[in-house]
N, C-alpha and C positions, 0 to 999 in steps of 0.2 A: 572554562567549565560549561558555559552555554552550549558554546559550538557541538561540545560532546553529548549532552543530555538532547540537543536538538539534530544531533548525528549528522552535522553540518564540515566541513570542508577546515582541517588548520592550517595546509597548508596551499602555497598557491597552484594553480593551475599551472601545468609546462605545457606550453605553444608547441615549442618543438615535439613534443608527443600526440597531442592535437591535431596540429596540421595534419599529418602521414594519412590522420579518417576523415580530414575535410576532403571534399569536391569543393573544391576551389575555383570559382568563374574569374579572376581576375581582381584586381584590385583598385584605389583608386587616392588620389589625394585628397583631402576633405580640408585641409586647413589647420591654420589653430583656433580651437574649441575651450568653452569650459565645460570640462569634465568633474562627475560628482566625483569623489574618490570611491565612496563605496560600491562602483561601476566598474573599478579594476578590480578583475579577479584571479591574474596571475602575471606571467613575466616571459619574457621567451629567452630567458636565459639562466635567470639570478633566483629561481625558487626554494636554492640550497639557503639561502642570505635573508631568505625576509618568510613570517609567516601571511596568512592570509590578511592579518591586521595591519599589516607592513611594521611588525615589531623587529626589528633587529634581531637574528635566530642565535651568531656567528660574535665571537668577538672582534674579531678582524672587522667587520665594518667599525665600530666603534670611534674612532675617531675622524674618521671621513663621516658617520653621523652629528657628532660631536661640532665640525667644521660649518656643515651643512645649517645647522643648527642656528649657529652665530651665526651667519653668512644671514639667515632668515629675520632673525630678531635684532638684524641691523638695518635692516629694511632696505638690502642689496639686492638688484635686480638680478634676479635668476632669468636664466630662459626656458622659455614651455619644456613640459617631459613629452618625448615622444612614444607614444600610443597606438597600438591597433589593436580597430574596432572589427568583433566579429559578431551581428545581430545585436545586442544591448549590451553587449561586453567589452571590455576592453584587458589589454596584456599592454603591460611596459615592456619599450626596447630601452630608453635611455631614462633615468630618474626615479629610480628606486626610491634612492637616500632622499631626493626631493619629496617624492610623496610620502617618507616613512614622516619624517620632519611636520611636513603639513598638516597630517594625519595628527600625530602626536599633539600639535599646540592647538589642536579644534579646528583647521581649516576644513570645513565639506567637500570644497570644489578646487580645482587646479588646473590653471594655462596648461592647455595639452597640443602640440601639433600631433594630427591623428591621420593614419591610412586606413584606408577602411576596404575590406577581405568580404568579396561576395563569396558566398556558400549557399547550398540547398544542402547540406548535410543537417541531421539533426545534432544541435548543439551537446555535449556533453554535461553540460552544468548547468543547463535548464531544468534536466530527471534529475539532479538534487536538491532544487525548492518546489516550492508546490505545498498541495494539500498537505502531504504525510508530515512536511515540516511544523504545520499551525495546529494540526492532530495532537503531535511531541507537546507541542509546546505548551499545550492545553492539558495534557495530562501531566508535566512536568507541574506546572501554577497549581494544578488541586493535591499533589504533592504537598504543597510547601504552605496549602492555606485552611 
């Protein structure tokens, strides 16, 4: 309900449609990092599976959530989700389910091995926050008070 009154984004970013408008200078390894989660903003592959909140879209993940789940709340080491980083953003290649999980029981931050995409393009999802977002959200609040 927010996301819509604040005309915000539900679902995730597609990389693969992204890329084709970056100028791309080359890339680089950066490591494993912790990463906030509210830093990813889409997926380069799986945007059909998860929304921007990394909720589960699809039933068919459900049980590979379900696993993922236990696998967490047993306190079984997983391995970092792999991440690229473009400007303050990031897109999952690999750990969706891990970050929907994380997400889901309060984690903030998450083991990430990250590559990181130099660009001079202007980013695409930087024109949908900004002022006109804290505007909405200001007229939304005198709405409701």
């Amino acid at each position: 309900m927010f996301a819509k009154i604040l005309r915000r984004r539900t679902c995730l970013h597609d990389l693969n449609d992204i890329k084709q408008n970056l100028n791309l200078h080359g890339s680089s390894y950066s490591g494993i990092k912790v990463v906030r989660i509210r830093s990813i903003i889409g997926s380069e592959g799986k945007v059909a599976d998860f929304d921007m909140g990394f909720h589960p879209i699809n039933e068919s993940s459900r049980e590979r959530w379900v696993n993922m789940a236990m696998a967490y709340l047993s306190c079984l080491p997983l391995p970092p989700v792999q991440l690229i980083q473009i400007g303050d953003a990031y897109f999952v290649r690999d750990g969706h389910h891990r970050i929907s999980v994380a997400r889901a029981l309060g984690q903030t931050c998450i083991d990430a091995e990250v590559v990181t995409w130099k660009t001079t393009s202007s980013l695409p999802w930087e024109r949908e926050s900004g002022l006109e977002n804290i505007e909405t959200l200001k007229q939304a609040k005198h709405l409701y008070t």
